[in-house]
C-alpha positions as a LaTeX table, in Angstrom:
\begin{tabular}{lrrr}
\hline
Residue & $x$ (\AA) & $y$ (\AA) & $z$ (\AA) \\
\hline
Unk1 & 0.00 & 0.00 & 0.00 \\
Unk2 & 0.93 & 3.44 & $-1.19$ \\
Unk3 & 1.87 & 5.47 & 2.54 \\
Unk4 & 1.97 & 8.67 & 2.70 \\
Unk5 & 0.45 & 11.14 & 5.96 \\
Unk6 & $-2.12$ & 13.71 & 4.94 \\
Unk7 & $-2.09$ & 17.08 & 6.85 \\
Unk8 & $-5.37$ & 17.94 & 6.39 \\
Unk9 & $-5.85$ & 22.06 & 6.81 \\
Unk10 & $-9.23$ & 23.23 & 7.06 \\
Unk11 & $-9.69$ & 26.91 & 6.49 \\
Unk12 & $-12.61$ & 27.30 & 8.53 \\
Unk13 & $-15.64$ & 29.73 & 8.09 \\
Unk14 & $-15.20$ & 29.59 & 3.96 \\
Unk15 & $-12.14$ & 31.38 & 2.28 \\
Unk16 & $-13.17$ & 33.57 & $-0.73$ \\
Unk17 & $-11.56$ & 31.97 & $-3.41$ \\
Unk18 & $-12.03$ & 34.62 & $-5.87$ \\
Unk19 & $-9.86$ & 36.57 & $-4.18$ \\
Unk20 & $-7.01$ & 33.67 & $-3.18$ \\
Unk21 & $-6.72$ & 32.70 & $-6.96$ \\
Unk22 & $-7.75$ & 35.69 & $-9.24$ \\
Unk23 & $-8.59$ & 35.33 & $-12.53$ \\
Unk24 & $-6.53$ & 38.49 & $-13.07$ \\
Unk25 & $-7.16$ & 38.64 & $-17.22$ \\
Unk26 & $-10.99$ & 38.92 & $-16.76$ \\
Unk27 & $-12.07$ & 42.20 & $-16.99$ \\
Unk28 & $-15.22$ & 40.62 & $-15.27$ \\
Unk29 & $-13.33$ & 40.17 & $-12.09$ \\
Unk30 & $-12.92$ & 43.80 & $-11.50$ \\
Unk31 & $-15.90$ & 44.77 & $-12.25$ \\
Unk32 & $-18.16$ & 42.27 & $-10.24$ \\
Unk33 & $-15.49$ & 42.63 & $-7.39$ \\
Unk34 & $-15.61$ & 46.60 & $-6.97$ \\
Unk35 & $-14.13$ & 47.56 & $-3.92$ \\
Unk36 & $-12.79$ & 44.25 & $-2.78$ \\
Unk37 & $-10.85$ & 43.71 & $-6.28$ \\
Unk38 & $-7.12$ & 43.32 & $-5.72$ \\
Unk39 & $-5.39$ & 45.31 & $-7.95$ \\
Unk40 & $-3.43$ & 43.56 & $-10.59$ \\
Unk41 & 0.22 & 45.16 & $-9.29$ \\
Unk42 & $-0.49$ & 42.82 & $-6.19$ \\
Unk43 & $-1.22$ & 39.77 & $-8.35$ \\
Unk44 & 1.36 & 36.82 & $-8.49$ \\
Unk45 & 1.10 & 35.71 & $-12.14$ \\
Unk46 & 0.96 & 31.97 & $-12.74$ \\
Unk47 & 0.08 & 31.89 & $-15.76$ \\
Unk48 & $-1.41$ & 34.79 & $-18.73$ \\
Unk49 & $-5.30$ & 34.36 & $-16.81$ \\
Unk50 & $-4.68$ & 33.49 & $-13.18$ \\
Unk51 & $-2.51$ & 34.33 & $-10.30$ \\
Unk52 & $-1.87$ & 34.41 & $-6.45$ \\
Unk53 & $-2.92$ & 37.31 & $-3.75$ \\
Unk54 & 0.59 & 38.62 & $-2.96$ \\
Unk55 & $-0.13$ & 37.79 & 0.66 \\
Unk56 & 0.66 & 34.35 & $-0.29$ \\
Unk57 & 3.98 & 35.24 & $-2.18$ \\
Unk58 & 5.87 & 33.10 & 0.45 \\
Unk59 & 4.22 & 29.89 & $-1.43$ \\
Unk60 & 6.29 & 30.77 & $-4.79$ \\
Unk61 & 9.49 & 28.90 & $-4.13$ \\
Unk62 & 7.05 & 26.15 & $-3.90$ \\
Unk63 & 5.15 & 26.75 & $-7.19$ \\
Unk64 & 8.58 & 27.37 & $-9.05$ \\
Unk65 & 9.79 & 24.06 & $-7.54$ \\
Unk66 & 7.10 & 22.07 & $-8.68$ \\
Unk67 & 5.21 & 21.01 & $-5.35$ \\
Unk68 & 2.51 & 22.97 & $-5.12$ \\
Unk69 & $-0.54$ & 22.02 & $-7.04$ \\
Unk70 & $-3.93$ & 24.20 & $-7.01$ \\
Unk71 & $-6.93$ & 22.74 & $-7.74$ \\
Unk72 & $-9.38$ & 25.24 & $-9.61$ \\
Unk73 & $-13.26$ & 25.74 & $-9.52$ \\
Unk74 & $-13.85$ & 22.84 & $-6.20$ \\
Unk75 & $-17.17$ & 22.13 & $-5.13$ \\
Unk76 & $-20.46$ & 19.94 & $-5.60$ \\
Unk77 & $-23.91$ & 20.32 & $-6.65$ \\
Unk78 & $-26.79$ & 21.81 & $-5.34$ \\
Unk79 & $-24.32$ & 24.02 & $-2.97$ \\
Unk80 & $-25.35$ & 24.21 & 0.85 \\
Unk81 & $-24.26$ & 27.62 & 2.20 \\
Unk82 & $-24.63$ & 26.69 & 6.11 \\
Unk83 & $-21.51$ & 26.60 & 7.34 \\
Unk84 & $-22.04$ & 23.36 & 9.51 \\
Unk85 & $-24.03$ & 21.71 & 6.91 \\
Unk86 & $-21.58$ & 22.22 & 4.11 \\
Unk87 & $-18.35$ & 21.10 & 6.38 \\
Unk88 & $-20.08$ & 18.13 & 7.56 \\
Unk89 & $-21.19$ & 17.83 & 3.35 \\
Unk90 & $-17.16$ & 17.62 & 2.87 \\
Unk91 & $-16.09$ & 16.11 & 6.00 \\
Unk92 & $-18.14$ & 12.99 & 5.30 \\
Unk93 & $-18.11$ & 13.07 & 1.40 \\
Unk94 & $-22.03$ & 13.05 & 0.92 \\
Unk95 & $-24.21$ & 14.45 & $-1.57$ \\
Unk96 & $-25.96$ & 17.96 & $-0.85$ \\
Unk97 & $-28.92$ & 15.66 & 0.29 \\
Unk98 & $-27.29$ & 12.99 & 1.83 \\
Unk99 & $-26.10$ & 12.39 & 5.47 \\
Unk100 & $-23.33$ & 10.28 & 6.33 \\
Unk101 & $-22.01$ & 9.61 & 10.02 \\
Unk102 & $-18.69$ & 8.45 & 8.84 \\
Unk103 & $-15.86$ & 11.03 & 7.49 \\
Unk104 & $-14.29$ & 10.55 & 4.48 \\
Unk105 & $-10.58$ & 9.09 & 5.84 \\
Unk106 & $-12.34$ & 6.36 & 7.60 \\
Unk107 & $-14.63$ & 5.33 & 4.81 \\
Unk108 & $-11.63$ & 5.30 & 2.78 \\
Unk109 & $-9.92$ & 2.37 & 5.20 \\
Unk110 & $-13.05$ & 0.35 & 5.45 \\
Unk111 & $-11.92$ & $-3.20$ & 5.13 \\
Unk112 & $-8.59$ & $-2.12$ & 5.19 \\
Unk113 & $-5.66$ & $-3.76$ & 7.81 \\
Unk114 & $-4.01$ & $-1.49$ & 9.34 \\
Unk115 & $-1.22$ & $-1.72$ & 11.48 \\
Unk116 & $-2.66$ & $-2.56$ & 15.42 \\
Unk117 & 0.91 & $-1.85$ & 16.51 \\
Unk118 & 0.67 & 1.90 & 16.40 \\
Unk119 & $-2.37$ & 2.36 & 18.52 \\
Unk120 & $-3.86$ & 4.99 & 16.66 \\
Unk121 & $-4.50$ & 5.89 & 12.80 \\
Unk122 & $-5.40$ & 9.28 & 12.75 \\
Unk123 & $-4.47$ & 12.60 & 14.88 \\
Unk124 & $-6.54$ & 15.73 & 14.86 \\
Unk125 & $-4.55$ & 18.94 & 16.53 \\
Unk126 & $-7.83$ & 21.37 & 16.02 \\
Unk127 & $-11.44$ & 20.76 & 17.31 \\
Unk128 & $-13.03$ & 19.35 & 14.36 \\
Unk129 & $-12.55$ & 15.48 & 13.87 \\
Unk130 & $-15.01$ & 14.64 & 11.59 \\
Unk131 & $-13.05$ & 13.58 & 8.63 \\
Unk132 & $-11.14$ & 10.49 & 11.02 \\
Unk133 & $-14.53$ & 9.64 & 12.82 \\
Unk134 & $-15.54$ & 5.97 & 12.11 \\
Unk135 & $-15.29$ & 2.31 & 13.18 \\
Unk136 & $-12.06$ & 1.78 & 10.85 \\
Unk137 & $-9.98$ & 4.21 & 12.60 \\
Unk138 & $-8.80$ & 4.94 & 16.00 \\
Unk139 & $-8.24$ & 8.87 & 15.87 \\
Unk140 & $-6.55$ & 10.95 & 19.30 \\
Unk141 & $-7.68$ & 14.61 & 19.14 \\
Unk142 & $-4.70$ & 16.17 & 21.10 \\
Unk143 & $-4.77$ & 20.20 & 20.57 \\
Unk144 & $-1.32$ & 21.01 & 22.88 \\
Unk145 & 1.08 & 18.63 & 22.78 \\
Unk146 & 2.30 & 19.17 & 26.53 \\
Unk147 & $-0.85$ & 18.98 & 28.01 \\
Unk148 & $-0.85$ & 15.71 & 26.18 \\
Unk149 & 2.21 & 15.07 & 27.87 \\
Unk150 & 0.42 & 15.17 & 30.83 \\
Unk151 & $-2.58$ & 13.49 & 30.52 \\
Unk152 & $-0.87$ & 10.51 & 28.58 \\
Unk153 & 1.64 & 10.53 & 32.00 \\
Unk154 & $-1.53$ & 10.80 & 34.11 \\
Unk155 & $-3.53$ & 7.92 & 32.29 \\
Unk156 & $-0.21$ & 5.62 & 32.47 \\
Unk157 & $-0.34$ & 6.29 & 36.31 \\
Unk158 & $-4.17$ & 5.31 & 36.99 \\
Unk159 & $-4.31$ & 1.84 & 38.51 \\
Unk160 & $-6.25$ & $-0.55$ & 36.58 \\
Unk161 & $-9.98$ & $-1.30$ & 36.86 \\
Unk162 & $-11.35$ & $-4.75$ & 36.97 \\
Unk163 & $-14.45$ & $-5.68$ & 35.24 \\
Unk164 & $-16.53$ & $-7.57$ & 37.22 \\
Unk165 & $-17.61$ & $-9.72$ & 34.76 \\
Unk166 & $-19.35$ & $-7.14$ & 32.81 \\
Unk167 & $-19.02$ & $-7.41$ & 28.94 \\
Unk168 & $-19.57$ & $-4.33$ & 28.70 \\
Unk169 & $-17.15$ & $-2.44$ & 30.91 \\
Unk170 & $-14.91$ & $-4.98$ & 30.24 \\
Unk171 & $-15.12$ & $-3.42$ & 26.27 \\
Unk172 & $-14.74$ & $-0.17$ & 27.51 \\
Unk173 & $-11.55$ & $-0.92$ & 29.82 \\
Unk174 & $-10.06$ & $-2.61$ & 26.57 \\
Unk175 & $-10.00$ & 0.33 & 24.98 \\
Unk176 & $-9.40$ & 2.76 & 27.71 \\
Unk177 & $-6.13$ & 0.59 & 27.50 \\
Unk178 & $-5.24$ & 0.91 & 23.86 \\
Unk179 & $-6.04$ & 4.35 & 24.22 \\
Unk180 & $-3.67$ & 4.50 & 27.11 \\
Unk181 & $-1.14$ & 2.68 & 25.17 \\
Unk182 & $-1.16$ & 4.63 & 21.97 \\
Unk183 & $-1.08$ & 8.00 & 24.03 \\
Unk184 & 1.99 & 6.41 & 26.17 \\
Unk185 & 3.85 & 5.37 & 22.57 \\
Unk186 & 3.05 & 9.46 & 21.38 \\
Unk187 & 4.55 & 11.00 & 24.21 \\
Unk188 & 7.79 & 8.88 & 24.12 \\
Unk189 & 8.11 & 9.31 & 20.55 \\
Unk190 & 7.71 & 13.17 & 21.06 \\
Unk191 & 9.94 & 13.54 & 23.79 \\
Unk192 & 12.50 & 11.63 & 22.09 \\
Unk193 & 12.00 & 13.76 & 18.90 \\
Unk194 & 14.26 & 17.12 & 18.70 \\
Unk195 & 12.33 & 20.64 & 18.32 \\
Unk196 & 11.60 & 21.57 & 14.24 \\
Unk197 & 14.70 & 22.89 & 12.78 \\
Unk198 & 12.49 & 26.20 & 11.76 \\
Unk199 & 10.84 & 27.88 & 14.47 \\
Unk200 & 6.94 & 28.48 & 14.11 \\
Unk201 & 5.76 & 31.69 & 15.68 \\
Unk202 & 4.45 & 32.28 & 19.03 \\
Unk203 & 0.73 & 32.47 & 18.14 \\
Unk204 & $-1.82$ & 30.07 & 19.08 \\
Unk205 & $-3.55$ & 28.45 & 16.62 \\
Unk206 & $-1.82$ & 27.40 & 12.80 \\
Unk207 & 1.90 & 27.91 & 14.19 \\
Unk208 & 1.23 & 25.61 & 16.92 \\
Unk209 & $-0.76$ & 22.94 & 15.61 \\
Unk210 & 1.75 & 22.60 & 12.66 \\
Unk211 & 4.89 & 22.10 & 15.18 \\
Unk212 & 2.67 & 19.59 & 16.61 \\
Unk213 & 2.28 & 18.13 & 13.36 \\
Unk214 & 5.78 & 18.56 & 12.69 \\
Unk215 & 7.38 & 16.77 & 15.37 \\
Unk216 & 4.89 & 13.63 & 15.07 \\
Unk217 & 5.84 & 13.60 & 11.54 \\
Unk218 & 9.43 & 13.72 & 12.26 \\
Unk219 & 9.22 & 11.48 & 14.79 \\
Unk220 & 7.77 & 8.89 & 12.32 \\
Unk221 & 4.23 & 8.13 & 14.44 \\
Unk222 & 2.53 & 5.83 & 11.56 \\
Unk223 & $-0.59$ & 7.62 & 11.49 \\
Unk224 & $-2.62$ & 7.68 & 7.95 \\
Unk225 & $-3.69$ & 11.52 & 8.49 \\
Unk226 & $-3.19$ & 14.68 & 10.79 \\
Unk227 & $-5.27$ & 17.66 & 10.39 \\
Unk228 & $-5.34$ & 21.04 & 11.77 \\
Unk229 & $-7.35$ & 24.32 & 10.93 \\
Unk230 & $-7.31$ & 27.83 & 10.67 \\
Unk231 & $-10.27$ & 29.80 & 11.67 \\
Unk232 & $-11.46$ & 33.40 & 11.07 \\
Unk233 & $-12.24$ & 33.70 & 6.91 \\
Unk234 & $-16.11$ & 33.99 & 7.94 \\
Unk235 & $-15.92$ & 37.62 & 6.00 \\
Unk236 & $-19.05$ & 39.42 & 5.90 \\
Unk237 & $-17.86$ & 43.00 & 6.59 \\
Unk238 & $-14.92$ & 43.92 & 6.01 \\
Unk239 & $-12.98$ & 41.23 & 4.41 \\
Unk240 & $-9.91$ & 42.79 & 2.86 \\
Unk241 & $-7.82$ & 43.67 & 6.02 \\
Unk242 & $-9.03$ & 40.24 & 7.94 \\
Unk243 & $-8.42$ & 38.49 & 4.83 \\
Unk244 & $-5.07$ & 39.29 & 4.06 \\
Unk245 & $-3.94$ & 38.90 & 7.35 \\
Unk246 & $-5.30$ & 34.97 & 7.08 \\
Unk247 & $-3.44$ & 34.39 & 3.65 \\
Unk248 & $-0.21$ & 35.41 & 5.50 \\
Unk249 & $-0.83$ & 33.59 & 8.16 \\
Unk250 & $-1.76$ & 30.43 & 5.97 \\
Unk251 & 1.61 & 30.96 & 3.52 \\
Unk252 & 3.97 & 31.86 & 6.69 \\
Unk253 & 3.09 & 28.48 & 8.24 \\
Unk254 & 2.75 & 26.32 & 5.65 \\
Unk255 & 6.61 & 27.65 & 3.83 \\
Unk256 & 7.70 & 26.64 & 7.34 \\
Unk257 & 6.24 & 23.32 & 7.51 \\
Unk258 & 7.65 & 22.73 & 3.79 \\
Unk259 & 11.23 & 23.87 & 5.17 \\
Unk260 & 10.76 & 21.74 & 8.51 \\
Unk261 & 9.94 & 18.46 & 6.02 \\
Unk262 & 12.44 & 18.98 & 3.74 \\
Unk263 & 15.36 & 19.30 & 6.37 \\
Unk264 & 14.19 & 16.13 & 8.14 \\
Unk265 & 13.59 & 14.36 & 4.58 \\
Unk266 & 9.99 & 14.05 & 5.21 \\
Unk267 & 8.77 & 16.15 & 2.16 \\
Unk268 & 7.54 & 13.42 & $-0.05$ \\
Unk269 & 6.37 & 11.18 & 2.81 \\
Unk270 & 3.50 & 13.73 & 3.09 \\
Unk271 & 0.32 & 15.46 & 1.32 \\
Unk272 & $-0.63$ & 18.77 & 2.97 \\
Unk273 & $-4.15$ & 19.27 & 1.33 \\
Unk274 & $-6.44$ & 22.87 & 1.86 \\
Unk275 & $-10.21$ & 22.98 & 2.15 \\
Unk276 & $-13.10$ & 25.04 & 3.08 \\
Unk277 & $-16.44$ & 24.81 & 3.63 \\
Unk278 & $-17.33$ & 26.98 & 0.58 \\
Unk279 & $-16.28$ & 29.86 & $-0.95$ \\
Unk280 & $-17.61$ & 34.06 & $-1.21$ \\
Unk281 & $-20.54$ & 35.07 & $-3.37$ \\
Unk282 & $-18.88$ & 36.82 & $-6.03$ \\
Unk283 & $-20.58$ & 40.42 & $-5.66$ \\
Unk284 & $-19.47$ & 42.13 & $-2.02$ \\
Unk285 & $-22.22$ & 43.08 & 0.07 \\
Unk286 & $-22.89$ & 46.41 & 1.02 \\
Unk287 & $-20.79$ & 45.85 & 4.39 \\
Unk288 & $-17.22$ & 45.33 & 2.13 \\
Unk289 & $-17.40$ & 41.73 & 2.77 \\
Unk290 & $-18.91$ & 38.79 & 0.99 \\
Unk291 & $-21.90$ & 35.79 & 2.07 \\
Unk292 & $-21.80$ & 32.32 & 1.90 \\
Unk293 & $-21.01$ & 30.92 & $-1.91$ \\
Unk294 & $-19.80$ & 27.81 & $-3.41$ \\
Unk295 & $-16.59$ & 26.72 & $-5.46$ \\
Unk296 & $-13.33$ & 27.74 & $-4.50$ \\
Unk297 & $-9.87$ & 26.30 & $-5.03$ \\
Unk298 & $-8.16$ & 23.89 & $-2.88$ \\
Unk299 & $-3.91$ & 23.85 & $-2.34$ \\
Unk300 & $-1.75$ & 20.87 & $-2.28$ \\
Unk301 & 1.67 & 20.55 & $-1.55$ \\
Unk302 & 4.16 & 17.74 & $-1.24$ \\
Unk303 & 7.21 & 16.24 & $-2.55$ \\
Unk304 & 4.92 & 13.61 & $-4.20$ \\
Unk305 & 2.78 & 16.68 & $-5.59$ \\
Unk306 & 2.89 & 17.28 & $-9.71$ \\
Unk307 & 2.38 & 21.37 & $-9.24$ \\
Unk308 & 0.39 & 23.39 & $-11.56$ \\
Unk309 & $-3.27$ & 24.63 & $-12.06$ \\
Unk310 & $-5.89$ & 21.48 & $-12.26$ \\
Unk311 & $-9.39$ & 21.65 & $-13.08$ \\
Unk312 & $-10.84$ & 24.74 & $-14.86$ \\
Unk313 & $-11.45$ & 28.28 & $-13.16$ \\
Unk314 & $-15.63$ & 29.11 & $-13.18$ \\
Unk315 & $-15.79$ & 31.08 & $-15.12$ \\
Unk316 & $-17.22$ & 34.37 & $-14.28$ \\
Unk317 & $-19.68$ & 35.30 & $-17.06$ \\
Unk318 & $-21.44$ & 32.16 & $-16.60$ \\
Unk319 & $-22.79$ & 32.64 & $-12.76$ \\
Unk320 & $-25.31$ & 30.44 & $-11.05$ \\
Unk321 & $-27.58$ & 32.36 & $-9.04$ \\
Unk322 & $-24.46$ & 35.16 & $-8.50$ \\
Unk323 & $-22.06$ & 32.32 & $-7.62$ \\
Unk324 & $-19.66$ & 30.04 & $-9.11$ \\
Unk325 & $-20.53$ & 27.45 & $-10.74$ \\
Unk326 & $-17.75$ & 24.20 & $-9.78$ \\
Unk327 & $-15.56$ & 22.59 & $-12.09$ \\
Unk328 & $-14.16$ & 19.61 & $-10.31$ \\
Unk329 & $-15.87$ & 17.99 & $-7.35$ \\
Unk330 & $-14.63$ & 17.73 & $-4.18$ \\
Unk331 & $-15.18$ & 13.76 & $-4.12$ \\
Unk332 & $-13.29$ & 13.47 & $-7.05$ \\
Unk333 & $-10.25$ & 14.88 & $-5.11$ \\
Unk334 & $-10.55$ & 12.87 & $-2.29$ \\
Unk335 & $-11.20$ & 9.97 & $-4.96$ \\
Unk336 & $-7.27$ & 11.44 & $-6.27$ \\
Unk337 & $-5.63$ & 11.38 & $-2.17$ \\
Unk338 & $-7.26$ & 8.30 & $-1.39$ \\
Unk339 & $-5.70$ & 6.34 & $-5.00$ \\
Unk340 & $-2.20$ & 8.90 & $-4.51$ \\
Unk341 & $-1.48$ & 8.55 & $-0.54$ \\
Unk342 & $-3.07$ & 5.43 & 0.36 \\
Unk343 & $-3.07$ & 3.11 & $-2.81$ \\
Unk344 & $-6.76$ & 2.96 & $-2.51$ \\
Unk345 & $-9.67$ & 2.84 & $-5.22$ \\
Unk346 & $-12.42$ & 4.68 & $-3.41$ \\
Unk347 & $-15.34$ & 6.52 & $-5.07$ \\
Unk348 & $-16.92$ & 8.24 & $-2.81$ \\
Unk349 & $-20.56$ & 7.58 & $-4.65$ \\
Unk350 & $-19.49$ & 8.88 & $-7.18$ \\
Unk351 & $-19.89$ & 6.99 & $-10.59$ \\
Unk352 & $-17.64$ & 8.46 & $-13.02$ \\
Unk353 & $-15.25$ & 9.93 & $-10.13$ \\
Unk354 & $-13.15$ & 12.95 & $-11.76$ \\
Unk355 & $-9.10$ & 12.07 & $-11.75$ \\
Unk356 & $-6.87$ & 14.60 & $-11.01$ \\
Unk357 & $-3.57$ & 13.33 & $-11.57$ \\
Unk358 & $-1.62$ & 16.16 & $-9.22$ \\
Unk359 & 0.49 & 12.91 & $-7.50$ \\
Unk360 & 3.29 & 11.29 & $-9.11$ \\
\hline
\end{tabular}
């Protein structure tokens, strides 16, 4: 089996795409945009129609190297614009009328074996653990690795319970124990494991969940996916200073999770994958912000990662109720990281599941 760790990064709230990759050459994007257009001057070209917000100019050395992919125009049909409707709509692959209780990384390992050594499958380092919930994986949410530390030193110390012939608690003590276990095998593998050779910054939030991520990476903890999340792009009023400070935020952390990688030669034993709940409506509102929309574009980076523009940008004289209309759905692309990481065929309900070849 194909192995490679997905950090997952949600951007939570629903990034405006429009104005993360801008379709710079349309003369449409200016003037649906008004006030909240970026000026071309602060476009990164990638190519003669498209380009990057040059709050996210950190993320070149990655384009011009060849690991960064961006997929164009993401999203599915019959768009829900609630924000905990649509993230549960990705987080457990469903149709717009459909409702799963599994996420999509653990109906992806259905029937699978994975390794029972480890003691866990999947780590979450933000609040939202959707996309690891199910029967086929065990998932640890741990949001601060030392008061992980702690706990995991605290659990080892708690004397054992005895079951009383009780199936049921008996069950439950089980997997208190593996739980126990995998959280004792974490904390000596991160306390064994040196500090990232790049420093994150001192914030709470991204630059601490991703030396979290960093150092289990680093350390080698076999775990099939790690996600984290950066809150905040909710922008109804406005957007353009809250914005801009996210997509430096976002390109800051991520450069120094590429550098971290690459130093420990970890860069191609991971896919770091971008995704939102939806995108902006592509008129502002009369606030300087934007609603709830639909397709935006996702980011993928790796040393695996084929980089370049995928799928086809919406294009904006052919709007859908004043939104976007998607090129590429999302199920396809979990369809591509399920086949690319994992070495598994998964649909996703999908019939006629879209390919994006973006890993080698």
């Amino acid at each position: 089996m194909t192995s490679r760790t997905l950090i997952l990064v949600e951007l939570r709230g629903g990034n405006d795409g429009l104005n993360t990759v801008i379709p710079y050459a349309d003369p449409l994007y200016r003037e649906l945009r008004g006030s909240i257009a970026l000026p071309r001057e602060r476009t990164l070209q990638l190519d003669e129609r498209v380009g990057l917000h040059d709050k996210l100019e950190p993320l070149m050395d990655s384009w011009k190297a060849g690991d960064f992919a961006i997929l164009q125009g993401v999203g599915y049909p019959y768009q829900n614009r609630s924000h905990f409707r649509s993230i549960e709509i990705w987080d457990t692959a469903s149709a717009s009328g459909q409702t799963l209780s599994e996420g999509w990384i653990a109906q992806a390992f259905q029937g699978t074996a994975l390794s029972k050594g480890a003691g866990v499958d999947g780590i979450v380092v933000d609040t939202n653990s959707v996309p690891l919930t199910g029967p086929s994986l065990r998932t640890i949410v741990m949001q601060d690795a030392e008061n992980f530390l702690r706990q995991a030193q605290a659990m080892k110390t708690t004397p054992a319970m005895a079951d009383g012939g009780n199936p049921a608690l008996r069950h439950l003590l089980n997997v208190r124990h593996e739980v126990n276990a995998a959280a004792a095998g974490l904390r000596d593998k991160l306390r064994d494991t040196p500090p990232p050779a790049f420093a994150y910054g001192k914030e709470t939030g991204l630059p601490s969940q991703l030396d979290l991520t960093t150092r289990l990476v680093v350390a080698r903890v076999p775990v099939v996916a790690i996600k984290v999340a950066l809150g905040g792009f909710d922008t109804h009023a406005n957007q353009t200073p809250t914005h801009e400070r996210l997509l430096a935020v976002l390109a800051t952390n991520l450069v120094i999770l590429r550098k971290n990688l690459m130093a420990a030669g970890r860069w191609n034993d991971v896919l770091v994958m971008t995704y939102s709940e939806f995108g902006r409506r592509v008129r502002p509102n009369a606030s300087g912000g934007t609603d709830h929309g639909s397709a935006a574009p996702q980011f993928v980076f790796g040393g695996g990662v084929k980089g370049g523009l995928y799928g086809a940008y919406p294009p904006l004289a052919d709007l859908r109720d004043g939104d976007l209309k998607h090129t590429v759905d999302f199920r396809g692309v979990f369809a591509s990281v399920a086949r690319g990481c994992w070495g598994l065929q998964r649909d996703f309900g999908q019939r006629q599941p879209q390919r994006l070849d973006f890993l080698a």
